[in-house]
SEMI-227229 format. One record per atom (N, C-alpha, C): x, y, z. Coordinates in steps of 0.02 Angstrom, whole numbers, plus 50000, padded with zeros to 5 digits. Each point is the difference from the previous one (the first is absolute). Layout:
XYZ...
***
This chain:
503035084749401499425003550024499704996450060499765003950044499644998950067499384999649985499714998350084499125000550006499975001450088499775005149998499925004050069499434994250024500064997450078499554996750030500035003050055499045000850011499945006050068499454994550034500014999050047499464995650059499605001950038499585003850001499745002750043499384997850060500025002050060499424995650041499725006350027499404998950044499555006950044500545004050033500624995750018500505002550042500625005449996499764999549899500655001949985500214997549963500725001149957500604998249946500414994150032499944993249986500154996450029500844996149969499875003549923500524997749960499985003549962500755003149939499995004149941500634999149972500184995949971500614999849957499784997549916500625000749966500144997149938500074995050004499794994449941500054994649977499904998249926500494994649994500194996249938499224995249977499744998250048499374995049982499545001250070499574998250002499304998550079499934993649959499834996850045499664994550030499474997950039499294998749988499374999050056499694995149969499554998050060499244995549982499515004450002499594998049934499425004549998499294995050053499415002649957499534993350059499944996649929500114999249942500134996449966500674996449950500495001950043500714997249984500635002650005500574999350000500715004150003500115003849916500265005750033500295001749944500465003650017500345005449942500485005450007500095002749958500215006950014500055005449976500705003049990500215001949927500635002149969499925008649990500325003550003500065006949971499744999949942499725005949987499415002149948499194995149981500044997650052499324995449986499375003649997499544995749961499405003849964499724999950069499515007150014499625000950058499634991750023499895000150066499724995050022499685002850086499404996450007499745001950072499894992950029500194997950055499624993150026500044997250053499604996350022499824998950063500664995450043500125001050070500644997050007499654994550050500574994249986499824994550059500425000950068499704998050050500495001150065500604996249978500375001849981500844994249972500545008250047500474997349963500855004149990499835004749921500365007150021500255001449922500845001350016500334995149937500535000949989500345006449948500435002450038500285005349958500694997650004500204999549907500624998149988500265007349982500575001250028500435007249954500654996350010500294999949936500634996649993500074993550018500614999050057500134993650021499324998550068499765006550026499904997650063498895000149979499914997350039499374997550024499675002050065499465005250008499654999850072499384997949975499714996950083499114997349989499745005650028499495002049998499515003550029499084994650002500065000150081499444996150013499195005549981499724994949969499435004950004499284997649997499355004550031499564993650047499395004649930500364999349959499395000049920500195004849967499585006949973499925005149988499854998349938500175007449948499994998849941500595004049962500204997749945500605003349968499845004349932500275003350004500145004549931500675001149989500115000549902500465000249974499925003149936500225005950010500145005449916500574997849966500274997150023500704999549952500495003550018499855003850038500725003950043500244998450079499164999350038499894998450056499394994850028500254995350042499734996250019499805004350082499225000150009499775000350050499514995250049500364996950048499314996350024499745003450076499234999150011499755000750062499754996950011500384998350073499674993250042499825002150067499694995850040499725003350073500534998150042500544995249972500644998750042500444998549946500365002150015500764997849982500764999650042500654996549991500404999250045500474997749936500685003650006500504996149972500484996750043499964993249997500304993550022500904999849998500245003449940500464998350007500655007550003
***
């Protein structure tokens, strides 16, 4: 099972794929997120979010926002974002 991750900035869809796990800093610590996780909303720190699907790994830079997660889909909005790799 997957977890749809969508990124969004003022600009637009900056990112939208499947993933095995996310990865971020909140403004109070790292965590991550597995398929089917219990809802969660929270504030993001200017860091990287890592999205693992399978073997491979992208960062997506991002200058805060906040995240949400139903358990199917991970959404964050930030006022910038950029994927790095």
């Amino acid at each position: 099972m997957k977890i749809k991750v969508k990124i969004l900035t003022p600009g637009g869809k900056v990112y939208e794929k499947d993933a095995d796990l996310v990865n971020f800093r909140t403004i109070e610590g790292a965590m991550g997120i597995l398929p089917r996780r219990i809802p969660i909303i929270t504030h993001l720190a200017v860091s990287d979010i890592e999205v693992v699907n399978e073997d491979r790994r992208e960062k997506i830079k991002v200058a805060g926002g906040f995240l949400y997660c139903d358990g199917k889909v991970v959404s964050v909005v930030s006022s910038d974002a950029e994927v790095v790799n």
